[in-house]
Structures are given as structure tokens and as C-alpha cells.
C-alpha positions in Angstrom: 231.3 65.7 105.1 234.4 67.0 106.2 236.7 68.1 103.4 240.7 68.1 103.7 241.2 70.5 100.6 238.6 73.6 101.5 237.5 75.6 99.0 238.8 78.6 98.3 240.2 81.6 95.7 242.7 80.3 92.9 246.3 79.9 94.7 248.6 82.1 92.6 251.7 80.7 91.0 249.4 77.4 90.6 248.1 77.9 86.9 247.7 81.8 86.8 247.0 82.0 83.4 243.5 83.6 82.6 241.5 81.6 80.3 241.2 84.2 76.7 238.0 85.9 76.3 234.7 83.8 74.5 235.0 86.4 71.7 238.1 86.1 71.1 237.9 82.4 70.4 237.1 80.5 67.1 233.5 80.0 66.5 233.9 76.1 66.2 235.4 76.2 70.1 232.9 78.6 71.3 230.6 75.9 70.5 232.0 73.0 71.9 232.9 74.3 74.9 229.2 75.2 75.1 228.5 71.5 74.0 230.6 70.4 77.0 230.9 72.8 79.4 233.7 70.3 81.5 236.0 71.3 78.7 235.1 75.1 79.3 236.6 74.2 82.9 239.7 73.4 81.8 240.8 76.5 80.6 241.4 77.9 84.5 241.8 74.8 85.8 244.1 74.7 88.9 245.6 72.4 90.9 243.9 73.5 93.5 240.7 72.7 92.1 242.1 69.2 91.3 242.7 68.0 94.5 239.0 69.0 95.4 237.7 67.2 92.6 240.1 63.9 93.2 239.1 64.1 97.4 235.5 64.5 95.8 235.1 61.9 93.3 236.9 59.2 95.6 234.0 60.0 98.3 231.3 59.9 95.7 232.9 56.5 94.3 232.6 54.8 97.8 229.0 55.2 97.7 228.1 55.0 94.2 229.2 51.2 94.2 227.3 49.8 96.7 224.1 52.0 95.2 224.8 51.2 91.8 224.5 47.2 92.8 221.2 48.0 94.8 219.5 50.0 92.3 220.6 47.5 89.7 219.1 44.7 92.2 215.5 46.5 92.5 213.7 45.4 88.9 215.9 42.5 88.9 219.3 43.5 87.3 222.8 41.9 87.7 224.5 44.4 89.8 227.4 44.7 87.2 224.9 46.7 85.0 224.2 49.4 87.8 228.2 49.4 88.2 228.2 50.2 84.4 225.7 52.6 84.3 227.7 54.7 87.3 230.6 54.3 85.0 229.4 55.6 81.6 226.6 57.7 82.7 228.5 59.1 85.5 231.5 60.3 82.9 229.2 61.0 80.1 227.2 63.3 81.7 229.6 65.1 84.0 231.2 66.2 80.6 227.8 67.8 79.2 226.6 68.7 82.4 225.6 72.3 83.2 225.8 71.8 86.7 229.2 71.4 88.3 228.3 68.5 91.3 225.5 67.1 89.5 226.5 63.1 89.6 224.7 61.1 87.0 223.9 57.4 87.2 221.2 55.0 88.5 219.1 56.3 90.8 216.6 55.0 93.4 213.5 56.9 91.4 214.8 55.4 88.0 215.2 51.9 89.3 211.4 51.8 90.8 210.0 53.4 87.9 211.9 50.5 85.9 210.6 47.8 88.4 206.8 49.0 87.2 207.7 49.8 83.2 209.1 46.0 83.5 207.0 44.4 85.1 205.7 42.2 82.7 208.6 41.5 80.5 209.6 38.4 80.4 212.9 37.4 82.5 214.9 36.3 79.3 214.3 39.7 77.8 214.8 42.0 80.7 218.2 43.0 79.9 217.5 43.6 76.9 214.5 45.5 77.1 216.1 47.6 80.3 218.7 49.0 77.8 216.5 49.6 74.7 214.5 51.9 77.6 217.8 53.6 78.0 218.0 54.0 74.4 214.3 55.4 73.9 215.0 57.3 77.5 217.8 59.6 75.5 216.1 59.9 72.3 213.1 61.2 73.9 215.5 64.0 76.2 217.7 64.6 73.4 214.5 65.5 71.0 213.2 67.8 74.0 216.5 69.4 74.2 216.4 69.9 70.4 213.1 71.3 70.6 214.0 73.7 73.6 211.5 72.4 76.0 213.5 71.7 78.9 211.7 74.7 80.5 208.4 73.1 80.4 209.1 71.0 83.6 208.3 74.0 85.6 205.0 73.4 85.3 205.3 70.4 87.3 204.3 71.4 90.6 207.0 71.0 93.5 203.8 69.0 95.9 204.1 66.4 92.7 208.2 65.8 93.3 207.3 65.4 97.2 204.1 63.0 96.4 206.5 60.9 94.3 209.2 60.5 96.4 207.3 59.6 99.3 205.1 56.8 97.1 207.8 55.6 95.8 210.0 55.1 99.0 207.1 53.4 100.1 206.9 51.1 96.9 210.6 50.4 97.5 210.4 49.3 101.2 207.4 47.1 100.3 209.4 45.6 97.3 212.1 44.7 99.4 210.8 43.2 102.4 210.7 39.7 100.2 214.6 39.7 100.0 214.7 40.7 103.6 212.3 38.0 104.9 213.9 35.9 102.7 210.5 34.8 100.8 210.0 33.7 97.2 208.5 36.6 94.8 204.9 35.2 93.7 202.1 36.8 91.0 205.0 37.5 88.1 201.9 37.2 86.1 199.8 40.2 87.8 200.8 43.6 86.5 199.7 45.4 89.6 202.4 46.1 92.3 199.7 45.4 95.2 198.9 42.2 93.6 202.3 41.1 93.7 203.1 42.1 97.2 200.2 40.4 98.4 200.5 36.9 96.6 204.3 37.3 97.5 203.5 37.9 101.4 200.6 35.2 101.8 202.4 32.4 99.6 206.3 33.8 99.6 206.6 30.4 101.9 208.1 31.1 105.7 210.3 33.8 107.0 213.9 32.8 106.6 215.8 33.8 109.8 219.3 33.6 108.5 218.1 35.9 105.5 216.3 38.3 108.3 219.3 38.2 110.2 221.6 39.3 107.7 219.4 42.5 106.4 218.7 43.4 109.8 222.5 43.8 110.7 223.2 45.4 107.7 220.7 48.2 108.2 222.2 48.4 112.2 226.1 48.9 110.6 224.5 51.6 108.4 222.6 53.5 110.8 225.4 53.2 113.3 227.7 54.3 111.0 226.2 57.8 110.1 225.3 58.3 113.6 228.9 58.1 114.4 230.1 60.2 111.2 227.3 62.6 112.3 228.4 62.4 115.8 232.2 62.7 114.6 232.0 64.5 111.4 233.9 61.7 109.7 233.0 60.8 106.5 233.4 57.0 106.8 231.4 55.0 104.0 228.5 53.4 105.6 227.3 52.0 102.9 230.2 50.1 101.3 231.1 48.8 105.1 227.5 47.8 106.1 227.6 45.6 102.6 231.5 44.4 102.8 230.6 43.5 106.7 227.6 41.3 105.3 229.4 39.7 102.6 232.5 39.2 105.8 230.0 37.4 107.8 228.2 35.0 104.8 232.1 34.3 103.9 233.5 33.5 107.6 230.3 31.2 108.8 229.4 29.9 105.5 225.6 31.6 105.4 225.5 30.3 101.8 225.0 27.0 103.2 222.3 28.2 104.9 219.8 29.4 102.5 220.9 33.0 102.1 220.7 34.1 98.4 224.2 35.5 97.1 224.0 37.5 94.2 225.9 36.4 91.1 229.0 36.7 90.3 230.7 39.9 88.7 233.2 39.7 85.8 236.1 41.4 86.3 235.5 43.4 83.3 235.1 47.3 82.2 231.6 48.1 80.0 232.4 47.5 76.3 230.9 48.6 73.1 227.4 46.9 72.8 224.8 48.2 70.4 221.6 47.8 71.8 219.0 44.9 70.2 216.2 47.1 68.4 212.8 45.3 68.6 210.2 47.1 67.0 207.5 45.4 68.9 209.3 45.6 72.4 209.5 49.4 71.6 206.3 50.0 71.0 205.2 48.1 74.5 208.0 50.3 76.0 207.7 53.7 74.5 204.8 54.8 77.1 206.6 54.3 80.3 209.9 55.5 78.2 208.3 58.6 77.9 207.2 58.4 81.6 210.6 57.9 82.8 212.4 60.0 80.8 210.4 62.8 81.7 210.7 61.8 85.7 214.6 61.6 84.9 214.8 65.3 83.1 212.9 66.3 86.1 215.0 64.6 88.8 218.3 65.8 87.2 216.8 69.6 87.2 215.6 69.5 90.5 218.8 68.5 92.1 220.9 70.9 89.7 218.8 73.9 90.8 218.8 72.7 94.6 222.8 72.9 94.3 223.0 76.1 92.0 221.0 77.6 94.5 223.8 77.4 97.4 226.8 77.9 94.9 225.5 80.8 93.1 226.1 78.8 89.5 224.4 80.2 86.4 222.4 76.8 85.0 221.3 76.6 81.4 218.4 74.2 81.6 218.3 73.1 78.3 222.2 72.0 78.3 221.0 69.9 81.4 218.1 68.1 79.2 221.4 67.7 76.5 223.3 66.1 78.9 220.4 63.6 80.6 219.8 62.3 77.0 223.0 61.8 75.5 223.7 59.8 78.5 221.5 57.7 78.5 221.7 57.1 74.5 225.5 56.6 75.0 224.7 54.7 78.0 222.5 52.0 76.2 225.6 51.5 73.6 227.7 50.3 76.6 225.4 48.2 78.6 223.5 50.1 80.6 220.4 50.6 81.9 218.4 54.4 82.6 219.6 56.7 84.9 219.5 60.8 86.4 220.7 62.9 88.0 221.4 61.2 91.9 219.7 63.2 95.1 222.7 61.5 97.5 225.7 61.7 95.7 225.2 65.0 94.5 224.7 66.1 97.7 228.2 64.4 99.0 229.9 65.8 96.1 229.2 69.2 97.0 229.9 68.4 100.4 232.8 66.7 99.7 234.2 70.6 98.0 233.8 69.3 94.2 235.0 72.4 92.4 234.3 71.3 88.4 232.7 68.6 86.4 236.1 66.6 86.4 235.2 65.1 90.2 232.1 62.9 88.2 234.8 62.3 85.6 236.8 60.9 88.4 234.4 58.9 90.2 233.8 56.9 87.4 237.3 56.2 87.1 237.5 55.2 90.7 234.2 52.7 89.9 235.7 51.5 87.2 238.7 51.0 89.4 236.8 48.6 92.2 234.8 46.4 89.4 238.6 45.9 88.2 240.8 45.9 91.9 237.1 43.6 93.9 234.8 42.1 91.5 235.6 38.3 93.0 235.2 39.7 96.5 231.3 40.5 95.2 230.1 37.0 94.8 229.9 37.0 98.8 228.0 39.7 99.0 224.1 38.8 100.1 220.9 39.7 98.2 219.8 41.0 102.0 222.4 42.9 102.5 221.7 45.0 99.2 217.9 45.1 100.5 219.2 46.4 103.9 220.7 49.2 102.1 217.9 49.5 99.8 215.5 50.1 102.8 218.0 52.6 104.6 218.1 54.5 101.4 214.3 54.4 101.0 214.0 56.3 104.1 216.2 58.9 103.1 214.2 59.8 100.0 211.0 60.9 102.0 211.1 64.9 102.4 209.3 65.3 105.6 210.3 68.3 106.0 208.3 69.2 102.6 205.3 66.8 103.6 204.5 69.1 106.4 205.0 72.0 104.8 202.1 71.1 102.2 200.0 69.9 104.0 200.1 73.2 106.4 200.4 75.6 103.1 196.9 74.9 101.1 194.7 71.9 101.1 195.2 72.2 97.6 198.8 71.0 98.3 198.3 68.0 100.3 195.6 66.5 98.1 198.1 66.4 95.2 201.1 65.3 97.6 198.6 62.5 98.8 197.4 61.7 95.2 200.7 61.1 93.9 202.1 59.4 96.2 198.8 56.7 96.6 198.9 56.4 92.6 202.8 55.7 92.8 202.0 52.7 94.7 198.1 51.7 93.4 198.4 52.4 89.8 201.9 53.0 88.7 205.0 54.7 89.6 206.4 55.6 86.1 202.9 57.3 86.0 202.4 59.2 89.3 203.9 62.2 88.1 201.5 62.4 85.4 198.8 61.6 87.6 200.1 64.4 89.4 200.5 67.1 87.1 197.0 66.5 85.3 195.1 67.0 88.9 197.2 69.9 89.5 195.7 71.5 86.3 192.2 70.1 87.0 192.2 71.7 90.5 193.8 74.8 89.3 191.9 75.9 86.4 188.8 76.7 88.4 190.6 78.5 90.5 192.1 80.4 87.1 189.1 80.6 85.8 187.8 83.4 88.2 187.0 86.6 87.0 186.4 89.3 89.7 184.2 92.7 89.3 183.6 95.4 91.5 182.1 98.7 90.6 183.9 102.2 91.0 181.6 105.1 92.0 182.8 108.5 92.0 181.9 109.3 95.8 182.7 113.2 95.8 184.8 115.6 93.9 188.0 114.0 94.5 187.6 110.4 95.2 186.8 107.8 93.3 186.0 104.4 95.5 184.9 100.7 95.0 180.9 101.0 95.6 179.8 100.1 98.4 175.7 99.2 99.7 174.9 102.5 101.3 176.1 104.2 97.8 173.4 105.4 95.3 175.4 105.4 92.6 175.0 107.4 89.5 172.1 106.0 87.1 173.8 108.1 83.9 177.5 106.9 84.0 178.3 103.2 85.1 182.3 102.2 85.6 183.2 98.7 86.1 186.9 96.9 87.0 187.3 93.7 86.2 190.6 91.3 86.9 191.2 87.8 86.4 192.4 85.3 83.5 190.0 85.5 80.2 190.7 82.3 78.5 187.8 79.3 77.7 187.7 78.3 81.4 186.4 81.8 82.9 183.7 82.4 80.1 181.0 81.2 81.9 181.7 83.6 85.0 182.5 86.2 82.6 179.4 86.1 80.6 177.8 86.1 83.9 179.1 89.0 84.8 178.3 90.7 81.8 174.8 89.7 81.9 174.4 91.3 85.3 175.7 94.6 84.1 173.3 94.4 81.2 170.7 94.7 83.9 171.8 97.4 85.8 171.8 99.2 82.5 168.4 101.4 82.5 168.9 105.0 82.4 172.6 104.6 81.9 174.0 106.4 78.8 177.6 105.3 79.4 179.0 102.4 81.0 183.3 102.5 81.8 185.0 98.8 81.9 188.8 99.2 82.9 190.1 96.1 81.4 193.6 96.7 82.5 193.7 93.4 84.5 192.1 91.2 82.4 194.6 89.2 81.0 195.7 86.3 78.3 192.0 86.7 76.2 191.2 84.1 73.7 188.7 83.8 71.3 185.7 82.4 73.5 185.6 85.8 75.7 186.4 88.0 73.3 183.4 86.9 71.1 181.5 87.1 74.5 182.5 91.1 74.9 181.6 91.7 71.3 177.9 90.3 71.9 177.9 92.8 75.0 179.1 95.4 73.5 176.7 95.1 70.4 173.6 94.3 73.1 173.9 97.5 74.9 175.1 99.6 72.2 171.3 98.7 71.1 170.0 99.9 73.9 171.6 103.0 73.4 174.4 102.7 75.8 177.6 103.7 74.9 180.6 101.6 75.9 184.2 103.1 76.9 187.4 100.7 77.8 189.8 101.6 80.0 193.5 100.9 80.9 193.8 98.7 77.4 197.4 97.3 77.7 199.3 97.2 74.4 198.9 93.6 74.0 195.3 93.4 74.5 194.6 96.6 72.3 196.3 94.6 69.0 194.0 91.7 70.4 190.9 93.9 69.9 191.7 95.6 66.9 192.3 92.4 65.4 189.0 90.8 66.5 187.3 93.6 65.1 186.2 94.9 69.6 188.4 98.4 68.3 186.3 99.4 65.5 183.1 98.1 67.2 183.5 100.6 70.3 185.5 103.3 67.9 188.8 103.9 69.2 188.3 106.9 70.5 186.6 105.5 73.5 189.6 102.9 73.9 191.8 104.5 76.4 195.1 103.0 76.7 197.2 102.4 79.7 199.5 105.0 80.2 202.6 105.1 82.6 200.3 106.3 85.9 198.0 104.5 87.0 193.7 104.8 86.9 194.5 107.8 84.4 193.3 106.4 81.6 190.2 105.7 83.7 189.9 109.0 84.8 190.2 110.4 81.2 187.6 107.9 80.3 185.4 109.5 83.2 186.3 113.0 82.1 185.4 112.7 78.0 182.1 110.7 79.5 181.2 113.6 81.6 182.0 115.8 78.3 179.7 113.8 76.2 176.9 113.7 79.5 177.2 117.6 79.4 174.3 119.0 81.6 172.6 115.7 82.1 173.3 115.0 85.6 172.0 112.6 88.3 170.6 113.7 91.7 173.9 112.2 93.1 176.5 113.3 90.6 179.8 114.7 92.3 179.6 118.0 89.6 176.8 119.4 91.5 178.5 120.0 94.2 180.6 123.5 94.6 184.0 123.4 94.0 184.2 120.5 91.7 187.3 119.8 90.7 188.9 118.5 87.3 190.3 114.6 87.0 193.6 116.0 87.4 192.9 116.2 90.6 191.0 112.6 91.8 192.5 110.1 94.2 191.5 107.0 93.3 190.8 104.4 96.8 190.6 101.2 95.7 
């Protein structure tokens, strides 16, 4: 978007003063301006910067109406309750926000995730039970915020986001085509989505033209619009025109009359105080796909936030973001309305659009706030197609191709969970895709965590020391194994494998060498497993050494009891060079071997050298 008001460094003579030092400030202020980082802004604020936020927050405000009324519209909203959700959630959480162009509100994600969680609440209670979800929705962000967990959504995979987006742009296209064929929505009773699409396709009743005609020339304004700002590089607001030339046309030929839905009127009136109607028993049946959502929110809201810090360089502090998310939806739900995140579109046009602070999603809730006021009559023209149209247009937009392609061409590993997600968004349920998601990422990864690679070292002359190869004897007296890999429950049956094959090779060997020094995170399963080695050979006669023992892992042992068991003298630690703990493992085992050499060993040959001077070829 083109942008009158560039940025660019603070103009001097504007509002030169330098904002005081953190330390120098009162404890109590240090804190809030921590607690709302908007206020932080103000300190330096400029009028410079003011002029970017006001050009920015107009332009997000000319889009954020005609969303808000379509994502209101998807699971069956008034649209004045997606206007007051981009006016309190908008303001609320630019004010908490961590991120400077993050632009709260309803989102396309939210609203289809709602359209499932709802799905079988009855009509009469859908307002109500929409804004007890925003209610739960914050408590549930606000308690991970409290608990510091915000961090925890990076172990959401980014092949889960693309899965999701692309299911449920498909869910959302197949959603609307009954308000742009103009059919009757069948199977309220039927909980799954497929279900309903089919009953509503085969017995929706005939396709009404007038209906068709009207979404199809809404979705041509829109596209020909951004081709020509894109061809241009205006900034004109497709959107709001494609939906104000639909409502023109119903008004100047009287479609009305004709069958096509309007949808209902909108008081000219701001969002007011409204406490939301606790019901114990609705709360219950909601609390699942609360927690669902919420977490699809927190996630949305990060993913965008980080997408932007990335190109401005901004410091984010996660956990504020997770603040933010929940206390606007919890202050949301006091004023009417319904769930919302952090938006994919207009947070990309507010950075565009040269947003320089948090004030510019202060601002474009004033400017919505401003059109419910200034056009609210003008709305009752506007067709339940038209919104549809602009539904479907946005629908498109949401699917990364880009990313699609790019997982299914990085593992296969990747486009199985892209293609899971995205089939269980629209087969089972999109407030539970993600989840779907995320627990066949860990399924598929775990075995692939739980391998634990070995390879045997051989000392192949006087100064190298190699991974053993088949045309290697090896030495029968002293054996030296390397192991790496992840030793928690998952890898214990490969690792007791391996064990069990070194047990085997173990006749005629007096000392056996494991370098442990990438063996890592151990828990109690394979540690109990290396203490039955250890105790099996020791039988035997074979005496065990351990190599490269991190810090970490040595406390691990000792406390297990592993440190006494072996005797810490033959526990070599990792020092700062590496293998040179193995090589003074290899050194105090030849020590202890003495004159007891194999037909192969590297000391019989002349000139052999001390450890000092190995090189290790691994």
C-alpha cells in the first residue's frame, strides 16, 4: 500500500524530548508501562509518528468493517457484534500489545472455529453462548500468561498453521456457497460439517439466480479492484466498495423484492457495558472447544506478531502477547462481543500502511466506531451474498501456497501433517485440527527421536584413531564405543539392543570405553538399562570406562548410583577439547592392560606415540 507519510527518523523540533531512563522511573510506572506497552510509546511520541498511525488506522478501518460483518455473518452472528468486537478488541489489545502493527479483532480462523464449537447450540442461545466463549477464551489465555506458558506454542509445528489454514479456507468456501446460491441451510440437527453441507446441497431447494447474481458481482468488484490497486499501487478499499456496490444495486432495483436475503438492521449504537450470562451447564459443553480456540487464537496472534517483528527488527515478549490476547477477549465478552486474534490481513496493511506505534489499532477502532455511528442505516441494504462474496474472496487469501509446496517438497513427514490437518479441519472438526495436528507430529516424531546411533572406534595405528570399519580386526583386549542420540523411554528398546550386542562381542575383552558425550536428556528407563550393563559385564570381568560425561549427565549418574557403580575414577569428564577425555580413557586403559597386548594393537609397533599426539577421524 502506498503510504503518504513515509517512515522515517524523529523530525527534530517535533517533540525532541528523550523519554527518562526505565531506572530512573518509579517502580509502580515501570510496571505499567510494562503492562501496556502503548503507554511506553508515548513517552517519545512525535508527531511524526502520529500522522503514520492516523494514515494507518484509517486504512485498517476501511477493511476491518466490511470483515468484521463477514466474520460475524459465518456461525450466524448479527454483523453489529463483529463491528463490536473490531471496536473493543481492536483498542483493548493494541494497548497491551507487544507488537506494534498487531490488529486484534475477529478473524476468519476464529469465526470457523466458532461455526464448529456452535454448532449445536440452539439459535436462541447463540449470542449468548458466543460471548461466554469469549469470556472462557480470555480466562484460559490470561491463566497461560500467568503461568508463563506462552512459549509452549513453539512446539506447534509450522506444517500444522499451513494444514489449518488451508482446511479451513476450504470449510469456509463450502460454508458459504448456501448464501451464494441462495439455498436454505438444512441438517441443523447433524453435528458434522459434511453432513450439513450435503443435506444443505441436495435439499437447500433451487439455486436462486438473483442471490448468485449478486455474490458473483461482488467477488468481480473485489478482484477487479486489487488488480487495479496492484496494477496502480493505489490503496483503494476493495472490500468496503465491492459490499457498498452490492447494497447500491439491491437499493436502486429493489432486489429485496426479489428474494435476496438482506441482513438485519444495525443500531446506530456504540458497544455498552454488558456482563456476560454465566451458565454453568453451557460452560461446561463449551469449555473443550474454548480451550481449542483459545489456543488457535494465542497461536494466530503469535504467528503474525513474529512474521511482522521479523521485517521491523522489534524485540517481542511473548508472554505480554498471551496478556494481551486474553484480556481482550475477557474485556471483550463485558461489551458484547464475541472471540477474536490477532488478524493475518490487517496486520499486514497496517504495516504497510507505515503504522509506527500501538496508537494506529487505537485509532482504527475509533474510526469503526465512527462508521457504526456516521452508516449504520445505510447497512440494512447490504445483501447476505454480498458478505459471502467477500467471505469467499477472503477464503482464498488465507491458503499459503507458497508454504504448501514447500512441505510437501521439504520431508514427506511435512506433507502428511499439512494433509492431516487440513482433512481433519474439514471431516472432524476445525476447533480441533490443530490438536489433531500437533499430536501426529509427536507420534511421527518420537520414533524418529527415539534413535540411538553406535559405531565403534578402533585405534588403527599410532596416531589415528577411526570409526571401525569391516576389513578392521580390531583389538579383542580394549573395546571403545560412541554412542549419540536422545535417551529418554522411547529409545530404550534400541538402546538396550545395542547394549546387548556389545555384551556379545565382549569375550576376551578386559575393558570396554563408551563415550557418552552425545547421549542426551537420560531418564530413568535407560539409565536403569546402563546399570544392568554395567553390572552384567562387570561379572564377566570386564571393566567399564565412560567417556566425555557432560556435567549434567555426570550429577545424573552420581545420583542414580551409575558413578559409584563404575568408580569415578573411570568416569572421564568432558573437557574443553574435544575426544580428550576419550583419549585419556584410552591411555589409563592401556596403563591398566600393561603388557597384555593383542596381535593388532597399535603399541607394538615402533615409534608409538603417547595420546598427546592422536588425531581422531571420525
Amino acid at each position: 500500500m502506498a503510504n503518504s507519510d513515509p517512515p522515517g527518523p524523529r523530525r527534530p523540533g517535533s517533540a525532541s524530548r528523550l523519554a527518562e531512563p526505565n531506572g530512573s522511573l518509579p517502580a509502580w510506572r515501570r510496571r505499567l508501562y510494562r503492562l501496556v506497552p502503548a503507554l511506553d510509546s508515548l513517552r517519545t511520541y512525535t508527531p511524526h509518528e502520529f500522522r503514520r498511525d492516523l494514515f494507518a488506522g484509517m486504512t485498517v478501518a476501511a477493511v476491518a468493517v466490511p470483515q468484521a460483518m463477514a466474520y460475524a455473518s459465518i456461525f450466524g452472528m448479527p454483523v453489529q457484534y463483529g463491528l463490536y468486537t473490531a471496536i473493543v478488541m481492536t483498542a483493548v489489545g493494541a494497548l497491551l500489545d507487544s507488537s506494534k502493527q498487531l490488529i486484534n479483532g475477529p478473524t476468519n480462523a476464529i469465526s470457523i472455529a466458532m461455526l464448529s464449537a456452535l454448532a449445536m447450540v440452539p439459535s436462541d442461545q447463540r449470542i449468548q453462548a458466543a460471548i461466554l466463549m469469549a469470556t472462557l477464551i480470555g480466562l484460559f489465555q490470561t491463566g497461560i500468561t500467568l503461568l508463563r506458558l506462552g512459549d509452549l506454542s513453539r512446539f506447534i509445528s509450522h506444517a500444522v498453521i499451513v494444514g489449518f489454514t488451508a482446511g479451513a479456507s476450504v470449510l469456509l468456501v463450502l460454508d458459504q456457497l448456501k448464501n451464494v446460491l441462495g439455498l436454505t441451510a438444512q441438517g441443523a440437527h447433524h453435528h458434522h460439517f459434511v453432513k450439513r453441507f450435503w443435506l444443505t446441497m441436495s435439499e437447500g431447494g433451487p439455486v436462486h439466480m438473483p442471490t448468485l447474481a449478486v455474490a458473483g458481482a461482488t467477488i468481480a468488484v473485489a478482484l477487479g479492484l486489487r488488480w487495479f490497486n496492484r496494477r496502480f499501487h493505489w490503496a483503494l478499499p476493495e472490500l468496503l466498495l465491492a459490499i457498498a456496490a452490492a447494497g447500491a444495486c439491491v437499493w436502486h432495483w429493489d432486489l429485496a423484492a426479489d428474494g435476496v436475503k438482506l441482513i438485519d438492521k444495525v443500531p446506530r449504537t456504540l458497544p455498552s457495558f454488558s456482563p456476560p450470562q454465566w451458565d454453568w451447564s453451557l460452560a461446561r459443553e463449551l469449555a473443550p472447544s474454548a480451550l481449542a480456540v483459545g489456543m488457535l487464537g494465542l497461536l494466530e496472534a503469535i504467528a503474525m506478531a513474529k512474521s511482522i517483528a521479523a521485517k521491523t527488527g522489534q524485540k517481542l515478549d511473548i508472554n505480554q502477547q498471551c496478556l494481551s490476547e486474553g484480556v481482550a477477549n475477557l474485556t471483550g465478552s463485558f461489551f458484547q462481543c464475541f472471540p477474536g486474534s490477532g488478524s493475518l490481513t490487517r496486520t499486514y496493511i497496517n504495516h504497510q500502511a507505515g503504522a509506527a506505534t500501538q496508537w494506529s489499532g487505537v485509532i482504527c477502532a475509533a474510526m469503526v466506531a465512527l462508521t457504526i455511528l456516521a452508516l449504520a442505516p445505510l447497512a440494512q441494504f447490504i445483501p447476505k451474498a454480498a458478505l459471502a462474496g467477500v467471505l469467499m474472496v477472503t477464503a482464498t487469501r488465507m491458503v499459503d501456497m507458497a508454504g504448501i509446496r514447500y512441505h510437501f517438497r521439504a520431508t514427506r513427514f511435512d506433507a502428511v501433517i499439512v494433509v492431516a490437518t487440513a482433512l481433519s479441519a474439514v471431516l472432524v472438526s476445525v476447533e480441533f485440527c490443530i490438536l489433531v495436528g500437533t499430536v501426529l507430529s509427536f507420534l511421527m516424531y518420537v520414533p524418529r527421536a527415539a534413535r540411538v546411533e553406535i559405531n565403534e572406534l578402533v585405534i588403527a595405528d599410532s596416531h589415528r584413531i577411526r570409526e571401525r570399519t569391516k576389513l578392521d580386526a580390531g583389538c579383542s583386549k580394549l573395546r571403545i564405543f560412541n554412542f549419540e542420540g536422545e535417551l529418554f523411554f522411547g529409545s530404550g528398546p534400541e538402546f538396550e539392543s545395542h547394549l546387548e550386542d556389545i555384551e556379545e562381542q565382549l569375550d576376551g575383552t578386559r575393558i570396554v570405553i563408551l563415550r557418552v558425550k552425545h547421549l542426551r536428556n537420560p531418564d530413568a528407563v535407560c539409565l536403569h538399562l546402563l546399570h544392568d550393563f554395567i553390572e552384567r559385564v562387570s561379572e564377566r570381568g570386564v571393566v567399564v570406562c565412560l567417556s566425555g560425561v557432560r556435567d549434567g549427565f555426570f550429577h545424573t549418574l552420581e545420583k542414580v548410583g551409575i558413578v559409584e557403580q563404575v568408580g569415578e575414577d573411570r568416569v572421564f569428564r568432558e573437557v574443553s577439547q574435544v575426544w580428550t577425555s576419550t583419549a585419556t580413557a584410552i591411555e589409563w586403559a592401556h596403563l591398566q592392560l600393561g603388557d597384555d597386548l593383542c596381535e593388532t594393537c597399535p603399541r607394538r609397533q615402533p615409534g608409538a606415540v603417547g595420546t598427546e599426539q592422536w588425531h581422531f577421524v571420525i
